[in-house]
N, C-alpha and C positions, 0 to 999 in steps of 0.2 A: 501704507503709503503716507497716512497723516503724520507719523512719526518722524519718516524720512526727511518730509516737507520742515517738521521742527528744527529740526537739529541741523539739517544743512546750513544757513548760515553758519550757526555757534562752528561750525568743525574750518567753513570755508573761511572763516570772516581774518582771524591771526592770519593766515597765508595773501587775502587781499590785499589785507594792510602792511603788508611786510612788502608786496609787490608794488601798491603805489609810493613809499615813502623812499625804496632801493629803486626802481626804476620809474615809471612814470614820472614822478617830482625831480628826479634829477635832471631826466631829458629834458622836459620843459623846460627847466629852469638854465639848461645847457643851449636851448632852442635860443633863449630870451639873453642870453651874453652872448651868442654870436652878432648882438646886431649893437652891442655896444663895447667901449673902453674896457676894458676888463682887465686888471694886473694882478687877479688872483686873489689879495685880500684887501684891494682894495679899488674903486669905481676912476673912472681920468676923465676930467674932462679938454678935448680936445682943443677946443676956443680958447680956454685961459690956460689951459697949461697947466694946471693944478689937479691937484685930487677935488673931483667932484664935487655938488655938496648934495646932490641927489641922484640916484642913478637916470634920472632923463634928461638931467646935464651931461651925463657917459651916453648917451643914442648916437650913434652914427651911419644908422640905415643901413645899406648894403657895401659900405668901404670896408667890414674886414673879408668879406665873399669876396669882392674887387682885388683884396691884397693875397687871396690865398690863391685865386685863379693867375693872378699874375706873378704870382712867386714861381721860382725856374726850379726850386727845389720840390717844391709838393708837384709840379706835370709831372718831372723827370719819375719821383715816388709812384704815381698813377702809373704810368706806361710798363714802368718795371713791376709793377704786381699782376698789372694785365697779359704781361708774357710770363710771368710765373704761374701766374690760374690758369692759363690755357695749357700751358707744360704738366700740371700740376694734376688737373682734372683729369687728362687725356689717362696719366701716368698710374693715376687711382683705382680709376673706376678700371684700366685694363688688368692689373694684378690684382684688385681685389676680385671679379668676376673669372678671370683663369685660376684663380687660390678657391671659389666656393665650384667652381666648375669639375675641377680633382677632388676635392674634400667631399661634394655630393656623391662620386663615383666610389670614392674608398668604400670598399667591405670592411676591414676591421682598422682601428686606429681612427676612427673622422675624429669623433671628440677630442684624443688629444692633439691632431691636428689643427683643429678649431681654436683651441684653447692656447697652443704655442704661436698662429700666427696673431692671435688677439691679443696676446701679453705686450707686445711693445705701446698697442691705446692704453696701456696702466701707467706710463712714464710721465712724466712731468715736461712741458718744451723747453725749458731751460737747461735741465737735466741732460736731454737727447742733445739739447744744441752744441754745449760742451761733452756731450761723449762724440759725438759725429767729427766736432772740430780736431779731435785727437784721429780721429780715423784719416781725415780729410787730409791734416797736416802730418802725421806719420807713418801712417800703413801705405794709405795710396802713395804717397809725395816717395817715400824711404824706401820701402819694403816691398811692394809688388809693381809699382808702375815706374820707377825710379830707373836710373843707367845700370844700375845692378841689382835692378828688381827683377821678380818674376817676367812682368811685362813691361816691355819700355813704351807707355802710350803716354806724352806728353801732356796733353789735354784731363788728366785723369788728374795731376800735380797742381799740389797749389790751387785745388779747386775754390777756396775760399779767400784767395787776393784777388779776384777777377768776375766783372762782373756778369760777362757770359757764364763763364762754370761754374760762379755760385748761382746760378740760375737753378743748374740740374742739379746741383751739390743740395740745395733748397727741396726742390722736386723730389730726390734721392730719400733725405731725410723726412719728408712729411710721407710720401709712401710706403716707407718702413713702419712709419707710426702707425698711419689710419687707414691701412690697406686690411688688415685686419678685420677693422669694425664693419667696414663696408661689405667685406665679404659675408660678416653675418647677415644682413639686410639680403644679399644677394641668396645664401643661402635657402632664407624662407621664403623668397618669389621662387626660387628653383622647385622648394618641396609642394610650393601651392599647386604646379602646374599639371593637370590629371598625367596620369601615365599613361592612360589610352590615348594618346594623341602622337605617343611617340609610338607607340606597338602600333597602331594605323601606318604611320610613317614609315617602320621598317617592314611592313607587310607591303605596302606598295613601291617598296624597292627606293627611299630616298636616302642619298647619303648624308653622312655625319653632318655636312657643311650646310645643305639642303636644310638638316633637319633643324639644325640651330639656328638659321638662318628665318624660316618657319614657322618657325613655334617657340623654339626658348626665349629668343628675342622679344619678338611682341607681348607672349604673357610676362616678361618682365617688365612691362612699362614701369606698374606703378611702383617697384623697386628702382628703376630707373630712377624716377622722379626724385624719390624720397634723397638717393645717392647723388645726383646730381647738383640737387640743391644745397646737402649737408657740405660738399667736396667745394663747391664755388662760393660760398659764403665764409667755410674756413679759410679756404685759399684767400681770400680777398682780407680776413682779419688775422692774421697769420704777425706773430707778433713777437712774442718768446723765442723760439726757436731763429727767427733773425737777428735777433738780439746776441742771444748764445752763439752765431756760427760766425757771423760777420757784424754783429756791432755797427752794421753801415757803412762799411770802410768799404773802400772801391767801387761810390758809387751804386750800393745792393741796398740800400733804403727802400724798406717796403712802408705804404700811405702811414699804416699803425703805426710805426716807429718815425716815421715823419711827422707827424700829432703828436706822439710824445714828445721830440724834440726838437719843436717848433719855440718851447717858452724859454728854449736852453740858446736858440739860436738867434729869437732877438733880446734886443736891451734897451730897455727895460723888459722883462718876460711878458710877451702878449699873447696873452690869454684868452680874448676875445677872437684873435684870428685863427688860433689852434680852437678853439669851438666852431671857427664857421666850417675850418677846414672836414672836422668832427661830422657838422652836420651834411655836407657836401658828401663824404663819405657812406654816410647814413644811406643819404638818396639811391647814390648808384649802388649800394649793396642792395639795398629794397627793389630800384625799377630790376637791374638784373635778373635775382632771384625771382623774382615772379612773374618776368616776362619766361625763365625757365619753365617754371612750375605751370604756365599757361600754355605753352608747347608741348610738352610731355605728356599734359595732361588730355590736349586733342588725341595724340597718339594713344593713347589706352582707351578712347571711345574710338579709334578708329580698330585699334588689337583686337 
């Protein structure tokens, strides 16, 4: 044990340091320009009009939080990620738990069924965004949903000039992706769950629906939790993949790509508002997330 106690630092110590000088130091120091001028390389001071001559000549308290809350662009950004995470989560966690629900059942083939619905989390979002955008704008629009496609559904075309059906065109393509990985998560709450509890269950005569209802459900919480929290956090920084399919065009600006191109949208580039907006972001992915993880997580001491 004395050994152990030696050497941990020396093994943990590169990985700490590597974690506050990439994270911790940046976010601070992202924390400490949202409450000032900031134009990126260089400090403004608002009074004179000039470039600073110290950054606490650049302080201006809570006016760039004041300008992001009041920009019509970043609410609109909010609202439209809030109806894509609720589309998004619903979308995930239902195909990935019906994909580990079959695959637990398979007699031969699970693995490479495992293996091929997991291959599409090996993709890059950029990647998928420009392959989906060809799907979106050729297959569906041309070739199946089209006047002389397979099937004439209107709504199915052009899903990525409109802001409603790039909603589920979004939804579409992140479920393809990460439907997969979730299903593994789901997977091993399924294998944790005794099997005497299902044999009690069909000895006393309960149906399918009963039984999942039951017993799968609850001892899945804490897979639950784990899924719920990965699917709502992604959803909400979802950012590549909107980039790649819609670019933003039609009004489909989701919050990350709103921060992105905040410094493009005013002039002089403001810097300081795209960090409050940053931090603001921050918040509601944090209270979110753990106001989840603090519901699920009664539900698995109630399971």
């Amino acid at each position: 044990m004395n050994i152990y106690k030696r050497w941990f630092w020396i093994f943990v110590l590169p990985s700490l340091i590597l974690f506050v000088f990439v994270i911790i130091l940046p976010f601070v120091m992202g924390v400490f320009n949202s409450f000032v001028s900031w134009r990126g390389s260089y400090y403004f001071d608002p009074a004179s009009g000039t470039r600073a001559r110290s950054v606490f000549h650049a302080f201006t308290g809570l006016a760039n939080y004041r300008a992001a809350l009041g920009d019509e662009r970043f609410i609109r950004a909010l609202w439209y990620t809030v109806r894509y995470t609720v589309l998004a989560v619903v979308s995930i966690n239902t195909a990935a738990l019906c994909m580990a629900l079959l695959v637990n059942r398979a007699v031969r083939g699970a693995g490479l069924f495992r293996t091929t619905f997991f291959l599409p989390n090996m993709l890059g979002g950029l990647a998928l965004g420009f392959i989906w955008q060809f799907v979106f704008q050729i297959i569906f629009t041309s070739l199946l949903f089209g006047p002389e496609g397979i099937f004439h559904v209107e709504f199915m075309r052009y899903m990525t000039q409109d802001s409603v059906k790039a909603l589920f065109a979004l939804a579409l393509l992140n479920t393809w992706q990460t439907a997969g990985y979730m299903m593994i998560i789901y997977i091993a709450g399924l294998n944790n769950i005794p099997r005497d509890l299902y044999e009690a269950a069909s000895i006393d005569g309960a149906s399918p629906w009963l039984t999942f209802r039951k017993i799968t459900v609850p001892m899945l919480m804490p897979s639950f939790t784990i899924v719920f929290f990965m699917t709502l956090a992604n959803s909400f920084k979802l950012l590549d993949q909107n980039v790649a399919l819609t670019d933003g065009e039609f009004n489909t600006r989701m919050l990350a790509m709103q921060i992105l191109r905040t410094v493009k949208d005013t002039t002089p580039a403001d810097y300081g508002k795209a960090q409050a907006q940053a931090v603001l972001f921050f918040i509601m992915i944090a209270a979110i997330t753990l106001t989840q993880v603090s519901i699920t997580k009664k539900r698995e001491l109630e399971a």
